[in-house]
C-alpha positions in Angstrom: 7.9 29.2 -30.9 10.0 30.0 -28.4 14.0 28.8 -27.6 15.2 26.7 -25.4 16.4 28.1 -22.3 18.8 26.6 -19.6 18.9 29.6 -17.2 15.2 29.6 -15.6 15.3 30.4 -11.9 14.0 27.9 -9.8 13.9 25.1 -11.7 17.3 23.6 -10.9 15.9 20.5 -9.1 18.3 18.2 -6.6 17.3 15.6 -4.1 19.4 15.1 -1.0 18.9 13.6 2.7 16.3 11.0 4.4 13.7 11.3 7.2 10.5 10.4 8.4 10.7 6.4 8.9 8.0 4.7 9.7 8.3 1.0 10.3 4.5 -1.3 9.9 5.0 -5.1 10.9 2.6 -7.5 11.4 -0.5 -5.4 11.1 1.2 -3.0 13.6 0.3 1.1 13.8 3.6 2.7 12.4 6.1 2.6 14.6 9.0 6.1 14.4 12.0 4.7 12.9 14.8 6.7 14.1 18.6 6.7 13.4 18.3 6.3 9.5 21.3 7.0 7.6 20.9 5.9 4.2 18.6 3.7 1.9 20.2 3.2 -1.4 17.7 2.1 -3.7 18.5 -0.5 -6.4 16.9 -2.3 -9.6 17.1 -5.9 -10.7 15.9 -7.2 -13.6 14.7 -5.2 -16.1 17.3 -6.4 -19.1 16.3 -5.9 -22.6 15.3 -9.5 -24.2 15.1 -8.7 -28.2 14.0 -10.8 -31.0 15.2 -11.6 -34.5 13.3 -12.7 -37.5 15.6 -12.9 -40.5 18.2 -11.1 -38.8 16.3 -8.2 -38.3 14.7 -7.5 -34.5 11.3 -7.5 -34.2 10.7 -6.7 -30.9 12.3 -5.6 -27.6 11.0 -6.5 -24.5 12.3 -5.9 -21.0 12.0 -8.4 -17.9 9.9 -7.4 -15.0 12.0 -5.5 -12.9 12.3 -5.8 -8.8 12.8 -3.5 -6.1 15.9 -3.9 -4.1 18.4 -1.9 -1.9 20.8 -1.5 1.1 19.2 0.3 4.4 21.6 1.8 6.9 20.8 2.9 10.2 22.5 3.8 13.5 19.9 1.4 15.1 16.0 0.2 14.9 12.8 0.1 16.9 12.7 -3.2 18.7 9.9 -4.4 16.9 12.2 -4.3 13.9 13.9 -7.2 15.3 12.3 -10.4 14.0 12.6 -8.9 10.5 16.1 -9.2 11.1 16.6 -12.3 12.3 16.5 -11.8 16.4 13.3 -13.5 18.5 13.2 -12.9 22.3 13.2 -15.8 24.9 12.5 -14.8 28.4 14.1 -12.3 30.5 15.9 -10.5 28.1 17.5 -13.5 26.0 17.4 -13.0 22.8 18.6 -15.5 19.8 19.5 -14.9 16.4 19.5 -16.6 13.3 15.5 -16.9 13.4 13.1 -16.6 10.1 12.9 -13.4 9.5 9.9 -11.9 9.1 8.3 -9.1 6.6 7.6 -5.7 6.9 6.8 -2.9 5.3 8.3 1.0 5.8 7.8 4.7 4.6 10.6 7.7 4.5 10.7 10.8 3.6 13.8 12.2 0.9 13.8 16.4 0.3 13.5 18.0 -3.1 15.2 21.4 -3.2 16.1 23.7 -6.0 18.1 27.1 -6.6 15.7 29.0 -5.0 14.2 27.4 -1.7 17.0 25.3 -0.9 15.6 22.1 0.9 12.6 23.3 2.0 11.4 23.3 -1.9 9.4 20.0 -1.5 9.5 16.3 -0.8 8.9 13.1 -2.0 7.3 9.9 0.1 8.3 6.7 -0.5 6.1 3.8 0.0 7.5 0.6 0.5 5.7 -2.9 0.4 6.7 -6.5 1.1 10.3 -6.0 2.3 12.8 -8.8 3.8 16.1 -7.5 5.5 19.4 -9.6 4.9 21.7 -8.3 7.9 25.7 -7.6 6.5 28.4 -8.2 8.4 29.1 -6.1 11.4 32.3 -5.0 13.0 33.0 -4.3 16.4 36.8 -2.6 17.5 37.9 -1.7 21.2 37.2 1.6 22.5 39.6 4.6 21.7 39.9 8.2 22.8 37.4 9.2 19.9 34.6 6.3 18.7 32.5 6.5 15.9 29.5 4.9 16.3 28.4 1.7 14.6 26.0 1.6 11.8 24.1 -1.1 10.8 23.3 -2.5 7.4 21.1 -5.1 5.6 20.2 -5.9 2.3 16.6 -5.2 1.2 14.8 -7.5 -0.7 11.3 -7.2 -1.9 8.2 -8.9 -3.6 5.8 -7.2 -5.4 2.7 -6.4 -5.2 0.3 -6.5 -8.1 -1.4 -3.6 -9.4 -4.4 -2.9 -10.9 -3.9 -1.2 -14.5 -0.1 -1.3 -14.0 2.8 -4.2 -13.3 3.6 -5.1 -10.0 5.6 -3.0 -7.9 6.5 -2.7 -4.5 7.8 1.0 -4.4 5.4 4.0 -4.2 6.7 7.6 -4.5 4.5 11.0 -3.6 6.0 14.4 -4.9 4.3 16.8 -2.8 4.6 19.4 -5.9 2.3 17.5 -7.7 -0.2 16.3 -5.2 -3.2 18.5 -4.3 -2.8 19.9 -0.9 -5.6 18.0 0.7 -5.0 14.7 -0.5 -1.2 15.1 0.7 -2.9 16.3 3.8 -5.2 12.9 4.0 -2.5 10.6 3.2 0.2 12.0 5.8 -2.4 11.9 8.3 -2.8 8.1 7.3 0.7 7.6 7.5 1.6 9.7 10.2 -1.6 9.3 12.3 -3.0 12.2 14.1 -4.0 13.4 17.8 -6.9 10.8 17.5 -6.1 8.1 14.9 -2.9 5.7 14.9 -0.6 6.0 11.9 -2.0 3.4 9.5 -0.5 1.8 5.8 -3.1 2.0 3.3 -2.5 -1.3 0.5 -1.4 -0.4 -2.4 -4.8 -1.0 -4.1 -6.4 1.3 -1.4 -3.6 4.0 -2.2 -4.3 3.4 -5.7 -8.3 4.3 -5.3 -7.3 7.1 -2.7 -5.5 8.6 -5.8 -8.0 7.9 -8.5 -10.9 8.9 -6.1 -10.3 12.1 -5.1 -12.9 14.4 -5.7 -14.9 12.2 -7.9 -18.4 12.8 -8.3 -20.7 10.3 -7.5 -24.3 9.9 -10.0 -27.5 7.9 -9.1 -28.2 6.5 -12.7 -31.4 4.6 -11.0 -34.5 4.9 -11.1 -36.0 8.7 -9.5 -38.6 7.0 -7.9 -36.1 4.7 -5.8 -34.3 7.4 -3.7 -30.5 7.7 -2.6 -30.8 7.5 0.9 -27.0 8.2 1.6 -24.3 9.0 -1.1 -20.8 9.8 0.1 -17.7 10.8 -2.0 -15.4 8.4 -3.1 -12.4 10.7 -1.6 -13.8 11.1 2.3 -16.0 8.9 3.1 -17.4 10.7 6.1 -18.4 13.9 3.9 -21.5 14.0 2.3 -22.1 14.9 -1.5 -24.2 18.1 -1.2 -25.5 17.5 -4.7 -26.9 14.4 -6.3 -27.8 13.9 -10.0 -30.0 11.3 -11.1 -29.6 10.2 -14.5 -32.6 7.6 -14.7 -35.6 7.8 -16.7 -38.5 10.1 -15.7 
């Protein structure tokens, strides 16, 4: 056995700062979202619902629990602006106080440590189904030295269900547990690269990203019906080199 100890290097773990937005609307590639400041994330839901028989409890369940926050920027890509309220007319006019529509985002939050500092790891954040509630903003005259203005809305969101699991609308990646590759896969997704637009995967095709990686794919057939192609499950465009067939002889 050994004790306990509290005086490992390197495993003094802190979170701090946010970058890497990436706003999808509509369908859209992911659009650079520059300017954030803060998202501070936020749970409803989720309260403890116990029951009694004969005064003692017999069980104690918890609601389902939804993804909220606040989201503050120093401003937004312009195709942010329907999802907070703002359509254009011609020429410039734009009016306010429109439907606002849904949209999805991804950021980036740093993981450092004793050691490293900041450039330890990260985490990605996936969000899903998201609806902005614009707060109040101020606007004061001009003086000898101006802060600039930062905008805030409240962030609403709807689930998404989940194969296996509850419905959820926030993803998280920590790079120190994901192998290399995958990270490298799903960044490229997200990011896009010198030759592919940055994409969102849905949450059931991050899910089987996840869950597929590296899998090995079996013909359990018959040997006399022959696999003509098989690909694996975690690039589709790289060929199994080996194929076992598990049918009868």
């Amino acid at each position: 056995m050994t004790r306990i100890s509290w005086d490992q290097v390197g495993n003094r773990y802190f979170e701090a700062g946010i970058d890497r937005g990436v706003l999808f609307v509509e369908g859209q590639p992911g659009i650079p979202w520059l300017g954030l400041v803060n998202f501070n994330q936020q749970q409803s839901g989720g309260e403890s619902s116990p029951r009694y028989l004969d005064g003692i409890k017999i069980s104690n369940r918890s609601s389902p629990e939804e993804f909220e926050g606040t989201l503050e920027a120093y401003t937004y890509p312009e195709e942010f602006e329907r999802c907070d309220g703002t359509y254009r007319a011609e020429n410039g006019l734009r009016i306010t106080q429109q439907r606002r529509r849904p949209f999805n985002m991804v950021y980036r939050s740093k993981v450092g440590n004793d050691v490293a500092g900041l450039n330890k790891a990260y985490k990605i954040h996936i969000l899903y189904n998201l609806k902005a509630e614009p707060s109040d903003r101020g606007y004061r005259t001009l003086l000898e030295q101006n802060e600039p203005l930062t905008l805030n809305w409240r962030i609403t969101s709807r689930a998404v269900p989940v194969e296996g699991y509850r419905p959820s609308a926030h993803f998280i990646v920590d790079s120190r547990d994901i192998p290399t590759e995958l990270l490298t896969q799903l960044e490229d997704l997200l990011y896009g690269t010198e030759t592919t637009d940055s994409s969102l995967p849905t949450p059931g095709e991050l899910l089987f990203l996840f869950d597929s990686y590296l899998d090995e794919v079996y013909d359990a057939g018959t040997p006399y019906t022959p696999v003509f192609a098989t690909y694996d499950a975690g690039d589709p465009y790289e060929p199994v080199v080996e194929t076992i067939d598990g049918g009868a002889l």
